[in-house]
C-alpha positions as CSV (number, residue, x, y, z in Angstrom):
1,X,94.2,119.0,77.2
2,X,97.4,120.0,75.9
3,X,99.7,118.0,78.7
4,X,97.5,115.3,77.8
5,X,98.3,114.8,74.3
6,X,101.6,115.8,74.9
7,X,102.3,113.2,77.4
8,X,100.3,110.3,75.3
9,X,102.5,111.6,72.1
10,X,105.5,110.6,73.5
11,X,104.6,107.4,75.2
12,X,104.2,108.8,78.3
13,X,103.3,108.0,81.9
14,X,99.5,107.1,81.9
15,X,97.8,110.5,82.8
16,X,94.1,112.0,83.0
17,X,92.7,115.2,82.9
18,X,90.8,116.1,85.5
19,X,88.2,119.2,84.8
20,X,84.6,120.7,85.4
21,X,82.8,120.0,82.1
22,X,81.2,123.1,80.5
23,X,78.8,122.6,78.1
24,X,80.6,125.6,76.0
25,X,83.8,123.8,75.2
26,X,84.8,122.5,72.0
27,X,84.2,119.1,70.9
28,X,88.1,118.7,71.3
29,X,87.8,119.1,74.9
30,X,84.7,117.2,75.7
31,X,86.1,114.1,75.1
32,X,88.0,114.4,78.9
33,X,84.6,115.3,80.5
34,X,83.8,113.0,83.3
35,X,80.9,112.0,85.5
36,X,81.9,112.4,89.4
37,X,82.0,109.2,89.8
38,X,84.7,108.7,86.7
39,X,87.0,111.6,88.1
40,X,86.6,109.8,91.9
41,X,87.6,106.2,90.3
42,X,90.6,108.1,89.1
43,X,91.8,109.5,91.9
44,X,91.5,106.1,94.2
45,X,93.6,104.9,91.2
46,X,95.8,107.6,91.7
47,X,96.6,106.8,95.1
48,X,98.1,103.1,94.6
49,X,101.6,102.5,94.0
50,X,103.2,102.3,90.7
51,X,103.5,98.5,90.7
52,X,99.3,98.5,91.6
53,X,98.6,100.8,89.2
54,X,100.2,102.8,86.3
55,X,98.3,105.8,86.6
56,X,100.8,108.3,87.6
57,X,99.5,111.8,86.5
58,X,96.6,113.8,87.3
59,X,96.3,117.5,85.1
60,X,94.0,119.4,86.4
61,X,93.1,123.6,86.8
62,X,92.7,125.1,90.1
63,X,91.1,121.8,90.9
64,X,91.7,119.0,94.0
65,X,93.4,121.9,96.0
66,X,91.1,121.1,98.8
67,X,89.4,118.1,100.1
68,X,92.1,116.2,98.1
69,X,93.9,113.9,100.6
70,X,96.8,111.5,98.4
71,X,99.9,111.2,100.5
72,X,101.7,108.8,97.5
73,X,102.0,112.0,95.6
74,X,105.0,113.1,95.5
75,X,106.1,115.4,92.7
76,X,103.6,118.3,91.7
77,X,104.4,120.3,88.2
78,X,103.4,124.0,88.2
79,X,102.6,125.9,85.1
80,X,100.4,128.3,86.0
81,X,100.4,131.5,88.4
82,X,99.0,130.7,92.2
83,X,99.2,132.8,95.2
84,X,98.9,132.9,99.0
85,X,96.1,130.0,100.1
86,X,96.0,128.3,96.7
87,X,100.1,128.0,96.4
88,X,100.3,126.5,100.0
89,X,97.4,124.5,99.8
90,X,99.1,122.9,96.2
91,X,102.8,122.4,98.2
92,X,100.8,120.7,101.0
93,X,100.0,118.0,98.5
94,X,103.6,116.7,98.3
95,X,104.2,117.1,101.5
96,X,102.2,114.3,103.5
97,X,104.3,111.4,104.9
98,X,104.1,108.1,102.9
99,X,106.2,104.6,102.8
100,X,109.6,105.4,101.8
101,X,108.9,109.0,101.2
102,X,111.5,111.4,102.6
103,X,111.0,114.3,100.5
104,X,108.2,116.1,97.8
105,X,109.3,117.8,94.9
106,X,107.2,120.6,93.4
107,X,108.4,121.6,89.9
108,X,108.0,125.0,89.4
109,X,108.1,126.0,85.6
110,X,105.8,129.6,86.0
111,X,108.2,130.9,88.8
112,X,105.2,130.8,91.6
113,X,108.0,129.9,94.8
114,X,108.9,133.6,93.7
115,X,105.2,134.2,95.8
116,X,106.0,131.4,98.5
117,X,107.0,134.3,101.3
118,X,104.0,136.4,101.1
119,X,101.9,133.7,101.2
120,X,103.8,132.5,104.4
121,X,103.6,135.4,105.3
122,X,100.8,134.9,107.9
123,X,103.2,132.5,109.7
124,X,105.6,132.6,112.7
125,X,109.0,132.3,110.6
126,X,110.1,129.5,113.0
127,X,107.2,127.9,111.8
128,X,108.0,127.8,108.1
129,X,111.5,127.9,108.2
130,X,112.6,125.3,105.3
131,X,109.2,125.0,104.3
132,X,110.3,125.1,100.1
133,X,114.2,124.9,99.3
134,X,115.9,125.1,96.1
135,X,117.2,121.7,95.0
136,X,120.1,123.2,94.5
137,X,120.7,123.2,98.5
138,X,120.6,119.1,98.7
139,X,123.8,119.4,96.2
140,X,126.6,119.7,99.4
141,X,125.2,117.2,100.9
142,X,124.9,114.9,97.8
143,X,128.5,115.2,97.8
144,X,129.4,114.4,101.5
145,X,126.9,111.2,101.0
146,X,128.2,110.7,97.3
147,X,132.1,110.2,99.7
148,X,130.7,108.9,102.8
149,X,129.3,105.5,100.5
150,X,132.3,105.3,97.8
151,X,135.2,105.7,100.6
152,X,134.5,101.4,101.5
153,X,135.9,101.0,98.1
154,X,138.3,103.6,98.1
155,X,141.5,100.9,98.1
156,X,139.6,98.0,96.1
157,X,139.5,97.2,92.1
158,X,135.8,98.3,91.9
159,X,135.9,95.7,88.5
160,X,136.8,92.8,91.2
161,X,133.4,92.2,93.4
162,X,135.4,89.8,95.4
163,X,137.4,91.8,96.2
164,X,134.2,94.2,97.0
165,X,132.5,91.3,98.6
166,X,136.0,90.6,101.4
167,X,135.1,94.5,102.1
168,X,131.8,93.8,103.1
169,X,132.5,90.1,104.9
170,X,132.3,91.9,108.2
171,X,129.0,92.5,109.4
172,X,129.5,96.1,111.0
173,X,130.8,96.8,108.1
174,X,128.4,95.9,105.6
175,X,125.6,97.7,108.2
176,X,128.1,101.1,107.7
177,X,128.2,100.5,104.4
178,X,124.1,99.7,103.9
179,X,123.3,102.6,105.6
180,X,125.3,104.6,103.8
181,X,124.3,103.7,100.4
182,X,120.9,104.7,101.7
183,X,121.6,107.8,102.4
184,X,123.7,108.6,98.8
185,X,120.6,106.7,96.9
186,X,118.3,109.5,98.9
187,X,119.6,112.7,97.6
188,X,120.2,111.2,94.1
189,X,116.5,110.2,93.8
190,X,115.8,113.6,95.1
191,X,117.7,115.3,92.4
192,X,117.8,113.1,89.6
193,X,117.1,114.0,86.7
194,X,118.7,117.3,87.2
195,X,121.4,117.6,85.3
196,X,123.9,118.1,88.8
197,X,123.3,114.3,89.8
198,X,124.4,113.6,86.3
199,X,128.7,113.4,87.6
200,X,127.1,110.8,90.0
201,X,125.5,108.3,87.8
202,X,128.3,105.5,87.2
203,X,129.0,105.0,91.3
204,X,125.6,104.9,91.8
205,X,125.4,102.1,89.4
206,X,128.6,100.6,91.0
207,X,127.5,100.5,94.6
208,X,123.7,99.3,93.5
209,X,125.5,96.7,91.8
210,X,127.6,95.3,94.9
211,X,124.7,96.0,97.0
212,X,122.6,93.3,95.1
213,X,125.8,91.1,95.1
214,X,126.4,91.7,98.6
215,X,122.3,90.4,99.2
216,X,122.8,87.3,97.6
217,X,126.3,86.0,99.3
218,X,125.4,87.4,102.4
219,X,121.7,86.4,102.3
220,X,120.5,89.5,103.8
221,X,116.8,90.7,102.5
222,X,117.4,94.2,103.2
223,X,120.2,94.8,101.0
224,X,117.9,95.3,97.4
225,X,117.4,98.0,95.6
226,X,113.5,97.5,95.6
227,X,113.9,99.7,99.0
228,X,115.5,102.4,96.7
229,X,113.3,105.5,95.3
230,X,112.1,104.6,91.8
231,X,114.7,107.2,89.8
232,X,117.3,105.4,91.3
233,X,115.7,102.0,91.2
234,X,115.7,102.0,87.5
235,X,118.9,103.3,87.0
236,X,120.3,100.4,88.8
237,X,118.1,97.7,87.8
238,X,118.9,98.9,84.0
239,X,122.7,98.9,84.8
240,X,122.5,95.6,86.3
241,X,120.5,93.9,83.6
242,X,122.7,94.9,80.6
243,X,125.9,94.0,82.6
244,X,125.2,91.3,85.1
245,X,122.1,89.9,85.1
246,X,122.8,87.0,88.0
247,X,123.1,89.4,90.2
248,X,119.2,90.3,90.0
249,X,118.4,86.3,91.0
250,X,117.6,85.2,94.6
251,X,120.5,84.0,96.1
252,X,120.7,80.0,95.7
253,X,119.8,77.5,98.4
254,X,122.1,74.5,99.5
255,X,119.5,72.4,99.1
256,X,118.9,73.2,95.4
257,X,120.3,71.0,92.9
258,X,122.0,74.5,90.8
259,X,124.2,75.3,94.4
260,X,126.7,73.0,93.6
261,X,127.3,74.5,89.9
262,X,126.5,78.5,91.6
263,X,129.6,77.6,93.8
264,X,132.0,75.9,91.3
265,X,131.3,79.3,89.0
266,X,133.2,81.2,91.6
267,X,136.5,82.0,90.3
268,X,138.7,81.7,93.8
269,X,138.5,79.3,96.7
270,X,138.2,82.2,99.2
271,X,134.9,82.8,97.0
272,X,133.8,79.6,97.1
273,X,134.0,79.2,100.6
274,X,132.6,82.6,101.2
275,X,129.5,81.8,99.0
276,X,129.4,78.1,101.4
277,X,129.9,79.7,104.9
278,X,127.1,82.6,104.3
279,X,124.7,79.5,102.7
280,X,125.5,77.6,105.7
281,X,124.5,80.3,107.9
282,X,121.2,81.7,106.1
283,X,120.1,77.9,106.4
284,X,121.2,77.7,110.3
285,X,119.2,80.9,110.7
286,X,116.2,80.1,109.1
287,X,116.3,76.4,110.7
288,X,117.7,77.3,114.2
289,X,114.1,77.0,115.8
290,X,113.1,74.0,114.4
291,X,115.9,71.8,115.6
292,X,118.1,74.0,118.0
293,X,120.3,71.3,119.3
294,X,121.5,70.1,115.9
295,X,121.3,73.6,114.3
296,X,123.5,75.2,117.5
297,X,125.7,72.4,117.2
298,X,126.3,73.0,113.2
299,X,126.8,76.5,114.1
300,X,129.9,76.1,116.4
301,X,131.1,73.7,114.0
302,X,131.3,76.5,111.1
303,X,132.4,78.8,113.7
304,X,135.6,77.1,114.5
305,X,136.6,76.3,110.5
306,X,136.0,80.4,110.0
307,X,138.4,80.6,113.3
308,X,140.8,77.8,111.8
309,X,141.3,79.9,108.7
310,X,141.5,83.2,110.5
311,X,144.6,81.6,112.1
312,X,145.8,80.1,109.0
313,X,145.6,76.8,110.7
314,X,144.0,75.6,107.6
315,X,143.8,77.5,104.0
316,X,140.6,78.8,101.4
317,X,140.7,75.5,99.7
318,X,140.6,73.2,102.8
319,X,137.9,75.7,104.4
320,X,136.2,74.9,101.1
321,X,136.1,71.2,101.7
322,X,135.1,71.1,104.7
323,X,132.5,73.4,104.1
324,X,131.2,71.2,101.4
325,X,130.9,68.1,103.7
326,X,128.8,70.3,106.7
327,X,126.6,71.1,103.5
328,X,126.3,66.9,102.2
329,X,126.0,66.0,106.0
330,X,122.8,69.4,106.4
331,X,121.3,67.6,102.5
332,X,121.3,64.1,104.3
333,X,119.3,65.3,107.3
334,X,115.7,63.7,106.2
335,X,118.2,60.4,105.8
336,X,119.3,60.0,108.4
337,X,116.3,60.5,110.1
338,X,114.6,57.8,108.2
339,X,117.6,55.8,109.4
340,X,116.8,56.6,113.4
341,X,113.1,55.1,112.5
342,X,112.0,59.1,113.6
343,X,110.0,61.1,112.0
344,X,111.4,65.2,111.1
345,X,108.7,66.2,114.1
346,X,109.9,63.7,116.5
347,X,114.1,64.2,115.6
348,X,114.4,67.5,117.4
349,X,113.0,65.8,120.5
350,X,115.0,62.9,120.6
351,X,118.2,64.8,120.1
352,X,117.3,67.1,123.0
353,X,116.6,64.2,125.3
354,X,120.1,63.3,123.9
355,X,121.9,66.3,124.6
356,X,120.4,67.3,127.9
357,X,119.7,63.8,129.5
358,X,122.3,61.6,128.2
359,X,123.8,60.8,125.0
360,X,125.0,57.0,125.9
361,X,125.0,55.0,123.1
362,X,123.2,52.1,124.6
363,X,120.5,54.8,126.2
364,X,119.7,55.4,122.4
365,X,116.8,53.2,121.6
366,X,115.0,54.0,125.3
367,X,115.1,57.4,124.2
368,X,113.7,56.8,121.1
369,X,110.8,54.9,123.1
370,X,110.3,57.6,125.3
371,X,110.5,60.4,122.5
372,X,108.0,58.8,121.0
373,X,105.5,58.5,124.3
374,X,105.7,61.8,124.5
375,X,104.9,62.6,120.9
376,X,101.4,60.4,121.4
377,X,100.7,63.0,124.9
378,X,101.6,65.8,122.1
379,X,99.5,64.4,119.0
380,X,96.8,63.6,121.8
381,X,96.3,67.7,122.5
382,X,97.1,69.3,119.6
383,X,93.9,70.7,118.5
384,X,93.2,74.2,116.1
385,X,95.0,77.0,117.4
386,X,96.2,75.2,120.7
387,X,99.6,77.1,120.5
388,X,97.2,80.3,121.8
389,X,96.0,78.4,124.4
390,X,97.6,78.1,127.6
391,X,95.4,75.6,129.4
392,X,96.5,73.2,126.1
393,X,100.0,74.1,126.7
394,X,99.7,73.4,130.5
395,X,98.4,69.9,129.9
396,X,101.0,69.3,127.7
397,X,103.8,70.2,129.7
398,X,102.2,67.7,132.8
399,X,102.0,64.9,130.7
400,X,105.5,65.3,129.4
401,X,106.7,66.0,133.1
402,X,105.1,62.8,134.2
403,X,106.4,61.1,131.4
404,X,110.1,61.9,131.8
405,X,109.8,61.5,135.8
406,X,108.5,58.0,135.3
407,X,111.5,57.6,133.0
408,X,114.0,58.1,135.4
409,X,115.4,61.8,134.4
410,X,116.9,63.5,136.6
411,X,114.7,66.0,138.6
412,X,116.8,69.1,137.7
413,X,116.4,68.6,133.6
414,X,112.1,67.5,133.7
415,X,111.0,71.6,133.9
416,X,113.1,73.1,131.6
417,X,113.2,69.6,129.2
418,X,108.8,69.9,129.3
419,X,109.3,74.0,128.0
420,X,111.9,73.3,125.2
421,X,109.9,70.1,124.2
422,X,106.4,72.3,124.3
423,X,108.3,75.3,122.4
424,X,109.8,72.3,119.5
425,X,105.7,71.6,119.7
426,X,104.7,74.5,118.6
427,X,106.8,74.6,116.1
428,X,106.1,71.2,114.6
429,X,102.6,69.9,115.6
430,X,101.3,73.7,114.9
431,X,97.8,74.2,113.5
């Protein structure tokens, strides 16, 4: 009752106390007497995640020790003496495996791990070997993690993220880096708030910081710190909104009318066209299926202005501009489409036929035509969930096969032209 008032004193968590009523207590008291049914409610609420609910302590004495199955719990205080069964059955509570849950934490404030061998005592010692360590033993290896994450930036003006950012450009490099930053964020959440994470506090910010940045130019979703532990979470997300606040916004589509103000923001060409290229590529990547001929195609195009300025054939600011025309060309798409007299379902097939068939200039409105025959076979079968059915799929392959042999294509290109245009199908006539 105590913890309870304590904890609501000083704006605390949400907690409840969990007890058996007694008739015999104190008025005081009976105000946290619950029906089974109030105390069960509690506990499923309990179990959720933070972000579900905000219930995040349960007090209770010599209670839930058995029969009480919540693998979200992580951290479990002790204030009170328990031996032998009852202490391992109250460590096995942390100890079940849950989403993003490497470790649990029991916080020991009577001195009851002083009892932890004899109650393990029943054990094989292989068996229980590490079974409760001293936070104080995850301290070395703070330190080798704290290095192994920081040492990327070891040669860099940590108050320059482009300079970060040209660290990261490489994609082996930012993988090292990510998985590194893992790691360090792991033992800090362990130990945090102990005093001996304390030294470690500003680099942690740092490298969340770039982290977030490096997500945004890079476009890469598993570079946030909503995969970090929720100590470290807040300490970065707290540094991050009182310093640099941008960095917590989704990274900024090409297609979005703010892109064009985003890049001119940048303070250096070679940031510019860093923020284009990795814009360019998200939208290639996301796109690719839908239209692989002119997506593939764009692709090698970007790839041989990054080669040009790797040679120096060409410099940041004329990488820039050309950059910026792949991007008004990729915004003018649904243009010229409209222009061909195609529709964004039938573009794809016509600019296969194109590239595998021919791509003569006066062959361009007969394969128009013919794209759009085979649209009318397509349109024809598609029916609810047809791209799970292969006897759909089967008919719709014949028809364009019949279709392009009465065309004139040439007999090697009709099988593997009837997949690809089945596959752009499914993608575009799906239901």
């Amino acid at each position: 009752m105590l913890y309870k008032e304590i904890l609501d004193e000083l704006n605390g968590p949400e907690s409840v106390v969990i007890i058996s009523p007694n008739n015999n207590d104190d008025e005081r008291l009976k105000k946290y007497h619950l029906t089974k049914e109030q105390q069960k409610h509690y506990i499923e609420r309990f179990k959720k995640p933070l972000h579900e609910d905000k219930l995040a302590f349960i007090i209770v004495c010599d209670m839930l020790l058995t029969g009480f199955d919540a693998p979200i719990e992580q951290v479990m205080y002790l204030d009170k003496p328990l031996k032998e069964h009852n202490l391992l059955q109250a460590i096995a509570r942390t100890n079940r495996t849950y989403d993003k849950k490497t470790y649990g934490l029991i916080v020991d404030y009577y001195g009851v791990s002083a009892f932890l061998k004899q109650a393990l005592a029943i054990f094989n010692p292989t068996d229980i070997q590490g079974a409760m360590t001293s936070i104080q033993s995850e301290i070395p290896r703070l330190q080798s993690r704290h290095r192994a994450a920081m040492r990327f930036f070891d040669h860099v003006d940590r108050n320059d993220i482009e300079a970060c950012m040209k660290v990261l450009e490489p994609e082996d490099v930012r993988h090292a880096f990510d998985q590194a930053f893992k790691r360090f964020a792991e033992s800090m959440d362990m130990i945090m708030p102990n005093p001996a994470a304390k030294p470690y506090h500003e680099d942690l910010k740092f490298l969340g910081k770039v982290r977030q940045y490096a997500r945004n130019r890079f476009r890469d979703e598993q570079m946030d710190i909503s995969d970090c532990g929720e100590k470290v979470k807040r300490l970065i997300y707290d540094h991050i909104y009182a310093t640099d606040i941008k960095a917590l916004h989704r990274p900024v589509s090409i297609l979005e009318k703010n892109f064009d103000a985003h890049v001119k923001s940048l303070t250096t060409d070679e940031a510019k066209a860093s923020e284009m290229e990795h814009a360019i590529r998200h939208e290639i990547r996301v796109k690719i299926n839908e239209n692989p001929v002119y997506y593939t195609s764009l692709k090698e195009r970007l790839e041989q202005l990054i080669q040009a300025r790797k040679e120096k054939r060409i410099n940041d600011a004329q990488l820039a501009f050309e950059l910026e025309k792949l991007i008004e060309e990729m915004r003018g798409q649904s243009k010229t489409i409209e222009e061909e007299g195609l529709t964004p379902q039938s573009y794809p097939i016509f600019q296969l036929l194109q590239k595998e068939w021919t791509d003569q200039e006066e062959e361009k409105e007969r394969l128009k035509e013919i794209t759009q025959i085979i649209v009318e076979h397509i349109e024809g079968l598609v029916v609810i969930d047809w791209v799970n059915k292969e006897d759909v799929k089967r008919e719709m392959r014949k028809k364009i096969k019949r279709q392009l042999r009465t065309s004139k294509c040439p007999s090697d290109k009709i099988e593997p032209l009837a997949q690809q245009i089945v596959e752009l199908a499914e993608i575009h006539y799906k239901k």
